[in-house]
C-alpha positions as a printed Julia matrix, in Angstrom:
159×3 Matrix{Float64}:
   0.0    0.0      0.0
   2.9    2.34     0.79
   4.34   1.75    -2.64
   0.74   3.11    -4.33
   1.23   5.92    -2.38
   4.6    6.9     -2.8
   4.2    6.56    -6.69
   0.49   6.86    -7.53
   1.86   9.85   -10.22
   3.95   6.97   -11.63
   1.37   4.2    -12.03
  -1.24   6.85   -13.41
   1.27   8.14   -15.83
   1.78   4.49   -17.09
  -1.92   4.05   -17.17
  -1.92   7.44   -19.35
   0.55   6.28   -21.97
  -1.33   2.67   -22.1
  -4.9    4.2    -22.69
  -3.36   7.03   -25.31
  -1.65   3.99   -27.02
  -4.8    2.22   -27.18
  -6.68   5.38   -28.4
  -4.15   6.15   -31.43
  -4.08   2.84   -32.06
  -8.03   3.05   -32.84
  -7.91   6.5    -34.3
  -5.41   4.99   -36.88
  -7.44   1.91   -37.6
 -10.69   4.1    -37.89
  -9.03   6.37   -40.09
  -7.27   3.01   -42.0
 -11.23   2.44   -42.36
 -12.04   5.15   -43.74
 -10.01   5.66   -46.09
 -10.79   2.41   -47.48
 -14.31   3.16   -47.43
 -13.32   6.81   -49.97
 -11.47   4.6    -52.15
 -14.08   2.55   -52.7
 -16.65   5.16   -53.41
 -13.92   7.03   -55.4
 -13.86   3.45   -57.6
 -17.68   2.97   -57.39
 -17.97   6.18   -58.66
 -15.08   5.96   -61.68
 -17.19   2.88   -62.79
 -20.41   4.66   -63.35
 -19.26   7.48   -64.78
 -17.02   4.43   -67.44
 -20.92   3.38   -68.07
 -22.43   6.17   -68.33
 -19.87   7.08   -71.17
 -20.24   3.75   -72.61
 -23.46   4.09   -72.46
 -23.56   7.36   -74.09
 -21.56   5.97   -76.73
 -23.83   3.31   -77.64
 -26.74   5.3    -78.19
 -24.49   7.84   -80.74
 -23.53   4.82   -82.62
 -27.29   4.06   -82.78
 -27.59   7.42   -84.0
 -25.25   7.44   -86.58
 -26.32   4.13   -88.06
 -30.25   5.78   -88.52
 -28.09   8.7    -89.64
 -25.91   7.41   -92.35
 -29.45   4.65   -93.56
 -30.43   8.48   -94.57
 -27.7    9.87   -95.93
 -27.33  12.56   -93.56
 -23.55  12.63   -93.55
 -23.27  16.41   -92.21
 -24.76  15.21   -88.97
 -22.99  12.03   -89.24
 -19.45  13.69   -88.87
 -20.65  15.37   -85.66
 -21.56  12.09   -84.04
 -18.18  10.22   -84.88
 -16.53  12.84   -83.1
 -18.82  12.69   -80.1
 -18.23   8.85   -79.53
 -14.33   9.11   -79.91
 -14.59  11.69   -77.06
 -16.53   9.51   -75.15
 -14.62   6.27   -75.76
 -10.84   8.52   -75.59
 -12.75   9.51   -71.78
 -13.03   5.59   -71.03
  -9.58   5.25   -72.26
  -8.54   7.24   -69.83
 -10.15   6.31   -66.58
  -8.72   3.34   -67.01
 -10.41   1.76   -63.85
 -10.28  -2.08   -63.65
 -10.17  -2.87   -67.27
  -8.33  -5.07   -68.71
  -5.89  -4.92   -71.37
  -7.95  -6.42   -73.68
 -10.82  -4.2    -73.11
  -8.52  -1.38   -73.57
  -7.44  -2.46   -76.92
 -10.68  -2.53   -78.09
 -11.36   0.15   -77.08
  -8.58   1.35   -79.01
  -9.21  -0.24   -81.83
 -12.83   1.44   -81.69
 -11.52   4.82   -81.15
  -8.85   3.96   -84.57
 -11.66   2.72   -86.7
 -14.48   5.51   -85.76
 -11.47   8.28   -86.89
 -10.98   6.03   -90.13
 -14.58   5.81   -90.95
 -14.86  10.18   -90.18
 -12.56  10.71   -92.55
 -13.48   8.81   -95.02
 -16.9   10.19   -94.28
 -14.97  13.87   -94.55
 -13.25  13.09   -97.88
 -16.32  12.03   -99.71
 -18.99  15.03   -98.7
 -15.55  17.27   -99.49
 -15.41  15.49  -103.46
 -18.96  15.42  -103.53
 -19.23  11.67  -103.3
 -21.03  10.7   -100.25
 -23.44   8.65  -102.79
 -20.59   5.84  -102.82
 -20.12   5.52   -99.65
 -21.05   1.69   -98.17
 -23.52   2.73   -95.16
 -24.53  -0.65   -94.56
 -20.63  -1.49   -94.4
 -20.12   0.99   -92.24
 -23.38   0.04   -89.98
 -21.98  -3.42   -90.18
 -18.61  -1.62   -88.67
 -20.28   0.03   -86.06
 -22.59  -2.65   -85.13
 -19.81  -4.92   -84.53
 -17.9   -2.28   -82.25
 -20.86  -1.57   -80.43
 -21.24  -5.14   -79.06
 -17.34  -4.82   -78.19
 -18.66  -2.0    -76.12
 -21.82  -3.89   -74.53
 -19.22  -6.16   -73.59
 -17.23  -4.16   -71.94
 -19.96  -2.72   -70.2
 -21.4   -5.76   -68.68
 -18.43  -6.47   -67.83
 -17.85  -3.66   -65.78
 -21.46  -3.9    -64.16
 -20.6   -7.5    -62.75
 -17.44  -6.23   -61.45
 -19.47  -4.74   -58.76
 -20.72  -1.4    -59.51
């Protein structure tokens, strides 16, 4: 009993240093937590906004197939543009895909600034009448399910 009194300071300072251990010890885990928890959300949120340029995507290649079945190669140009942009934007997030998603979606991007130019060079010679639209639908139609692909795939990864 004499020894608790003669160093109670001591013993309470231990007990100090044990309990502010313990307490940074569970700040840093909570924190550890937490920034788990942004990274995920951070990553949730890179894979919708992937879709929702895939997505967007999709429906201009839609477009541009009704578009080009009516010879309306003025707004045609417009729309390759639009789904390069979107597809260059998936290119770049670059979140969870694999390589070859990425190459198709290279190889997307490649053909759809092919296909604008040789759209470009025919209205510029006054030639759009020879261009193949159902060749270029069939084009586009098989990029497009490269790109449904690629979105399921990402939806099943756990968006």
């Amino acid at each position: 009993m004499q020894f608790i009194k003669d160093h109670w300071g001591d013993l309470a300072s231990i007990v100090g240093l044990v309990l502010t251990l313990w307490v940074s010890w569970r700040a840093k885990r909570a924190a550890e937590q937490a920034r788990d928890a942004a990274q995920q959300v951070k990553a949730r949120i890179s894979n919708l906004d992937m879709l929702a340029e895939i997505s967007s995507a999709l429906a201009t290649l839609d477009e541009i197939k009704r578009l080009q079945r009516l010879a309306a190669w003025e707004l045609v140009l417009d729309r390759y543009t639009v789904v390069r942009r979107h597809l260059v934007r998936v290119e770049q997030m670059n979140h969870g895909l694999t390589q070859l998603q990425l190459s198709e979606i290279g190889k997307a991007i490649g053909q759809f600034r092919i296909i604008e130019t040789t759209v470009e060079r025919a209205k510029a010679n006054a030639t759009q009448g020879s261009i193949d639209h159902a060749k270029l639908n069939g084009i586009i139609a098989s990029q497009a399910d490269s790109l449904e692909k690629i979105m399921i795939a990402i939806k099943q990864a756990g968006v």
